[in-house]
N, C-alpha and C positions, 0 to 999 in steps of 0.2 A: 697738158703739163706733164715734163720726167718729176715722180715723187719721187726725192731723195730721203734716203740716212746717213744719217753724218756720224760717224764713229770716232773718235779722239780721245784720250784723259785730258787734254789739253782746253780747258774753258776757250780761250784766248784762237787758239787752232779753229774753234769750231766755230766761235763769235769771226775771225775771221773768212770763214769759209761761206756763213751768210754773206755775208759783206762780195765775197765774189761770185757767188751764183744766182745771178738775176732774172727775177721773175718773170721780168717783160720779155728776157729770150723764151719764158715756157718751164722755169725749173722752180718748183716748191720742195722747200726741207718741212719734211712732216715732221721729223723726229730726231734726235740725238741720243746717244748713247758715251758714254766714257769708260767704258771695258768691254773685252771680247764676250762675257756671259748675259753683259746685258743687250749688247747687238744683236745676241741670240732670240732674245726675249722679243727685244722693238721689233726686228726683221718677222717674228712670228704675228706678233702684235699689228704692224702696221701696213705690212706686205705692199714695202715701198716699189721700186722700178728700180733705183740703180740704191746699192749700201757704198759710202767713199770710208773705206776702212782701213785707220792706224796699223802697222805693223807692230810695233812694241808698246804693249798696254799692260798696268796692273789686272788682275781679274781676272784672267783669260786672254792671251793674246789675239792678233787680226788672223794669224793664220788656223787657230784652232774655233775661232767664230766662223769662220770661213765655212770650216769642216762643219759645224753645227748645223749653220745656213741651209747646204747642200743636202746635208743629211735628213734638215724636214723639209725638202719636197719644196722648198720656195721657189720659185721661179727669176728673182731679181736678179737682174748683172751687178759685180760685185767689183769697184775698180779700188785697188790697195795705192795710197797716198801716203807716202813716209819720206824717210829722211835717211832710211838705209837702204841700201843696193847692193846687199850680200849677197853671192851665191846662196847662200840657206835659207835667205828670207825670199828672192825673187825665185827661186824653185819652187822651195817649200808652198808659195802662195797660189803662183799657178797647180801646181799640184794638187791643192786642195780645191781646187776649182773656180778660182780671181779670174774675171775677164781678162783683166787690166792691171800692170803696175805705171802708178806715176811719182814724181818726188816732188816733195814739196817746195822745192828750186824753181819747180815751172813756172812761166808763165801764167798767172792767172788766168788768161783769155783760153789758152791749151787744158787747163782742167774743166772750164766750162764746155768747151769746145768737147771733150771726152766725156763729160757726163747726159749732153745733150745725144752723143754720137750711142753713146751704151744702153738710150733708154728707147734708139732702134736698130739694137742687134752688133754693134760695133765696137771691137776691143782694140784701146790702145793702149802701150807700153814708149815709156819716155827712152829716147834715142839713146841713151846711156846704158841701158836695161836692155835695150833688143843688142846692142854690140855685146854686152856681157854675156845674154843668153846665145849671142854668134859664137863667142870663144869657148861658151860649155859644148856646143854643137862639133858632132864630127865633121873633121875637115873634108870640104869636096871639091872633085879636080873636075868638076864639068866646065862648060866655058861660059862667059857672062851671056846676059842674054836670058831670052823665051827658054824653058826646059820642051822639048820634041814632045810634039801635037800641040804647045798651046801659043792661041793666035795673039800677033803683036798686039789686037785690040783689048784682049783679054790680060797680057803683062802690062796693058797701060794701069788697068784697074788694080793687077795686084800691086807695083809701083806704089800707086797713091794707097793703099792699105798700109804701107810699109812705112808711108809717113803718118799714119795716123788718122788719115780724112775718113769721113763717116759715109754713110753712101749717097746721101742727102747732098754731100760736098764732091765725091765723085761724079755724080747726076751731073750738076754744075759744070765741075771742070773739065770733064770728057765730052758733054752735051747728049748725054746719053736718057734715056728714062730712066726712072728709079727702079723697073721692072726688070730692065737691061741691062741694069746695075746686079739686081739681085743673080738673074740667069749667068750671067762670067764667074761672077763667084761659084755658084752652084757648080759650074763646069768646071773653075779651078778646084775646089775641093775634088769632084771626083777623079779628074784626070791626076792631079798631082797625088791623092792620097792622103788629102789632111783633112782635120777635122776642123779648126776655127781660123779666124783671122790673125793671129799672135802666131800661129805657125807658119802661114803664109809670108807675115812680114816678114821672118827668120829666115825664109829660102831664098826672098829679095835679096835681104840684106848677104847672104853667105853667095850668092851670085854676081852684084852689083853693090861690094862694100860701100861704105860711107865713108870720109875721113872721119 
């Protein structure tokens, strides 16, 4: 089972968020919090797998529980679920060290889909959010396509990162091992120079834009 925390000031937010992450996929909420200081607390407290964390909260915001999170040494992926997509807030959140941003416009089945995908290793960011972070990104003149040294088989994998698929889902759709999943990434990070998957989807995407 992914142990979640569910972070919102929002009763109604969070009563709905049971409602969409079902057990029978493998996803238990241990805990709720309604302000950034007490996320801090539960996340110490409960030392869940994945915290689904509000951006704008009384008490403490999601970005400076973020910073708290990080700061004691937890280990959980931490994917931010709001309703705003400012440059200041989607910075500011990866900055402080967010897997993941998603909006609360999603899909239900796509926040499921992302908290099951973050509780082995996999960050996504809603399609809105990685074009935002394309346009804060320096413009590059390379051409679409594989970047020199890495093999079509390997741009297949980072592709499906870019949409958000977990490696559980790439397994699947490439017909690849999970293990063979894991070593292309391994190899993308080294060769390209990045360090997570939300950077990876970024070089997709500023490669092979999206409408």
């Amino acid at each position: 089972m992914v142990r979640v925390l569910v972070v919102d000031d929002e009763p109604l937010v969070r009563a709905g968020l049971r409602l969409v992450l079902d057990p029978a996929r493998g996803i238990e909420i241990v805990g709720e919090a309604g302000d950034g200081v007490a996320a801090v607390r539960a996340a110490r407290e409960l030392d869940p797998d994945v915290v689904l964390m509000d951006v704008r909260m009384p008490g403490g915001d999601g970005i400076a529980a973020v910073t708290g999170i990080r700061a004691a040494g937890l280990g959980c992926r931490i994917l931010m679920l709001t309703a705003f997509d400012t440059d200041e807030f989607v910075l500011g959140a990866l900055r402080a060290g967010a897997d993941g941003f998603l909006l609360k416009a999603e899909d239900p089945e796509l926040i499921e889909r992302a908290v099951l995908g973050a509780g082995e290793g996999a960050a996504t960011v809603s399609a809105p959010v990685l074009r935002r972070l394309v346009g804060l990104a320096a413009p590059r003149t390379a051409p679409a396509g594989p970047p020199a040294g890495v093999s079509d088989r390997e741009w297949d994998v980072a592709r499906l990162v870019a949409e958000g698929r977990s490696n559980a889902d790439i397994s699947v759709g490439l017909h690849l091992s999970l293990a063979t999943v894991k070593t292309h990434l391994g190899s993308l990070f080294a060769k390209l120079g990045l360090d997570n998957r939300v950077q990876l989807a970024i070089l997709v995407l500023e490669r092979e834009p999206r409408p």
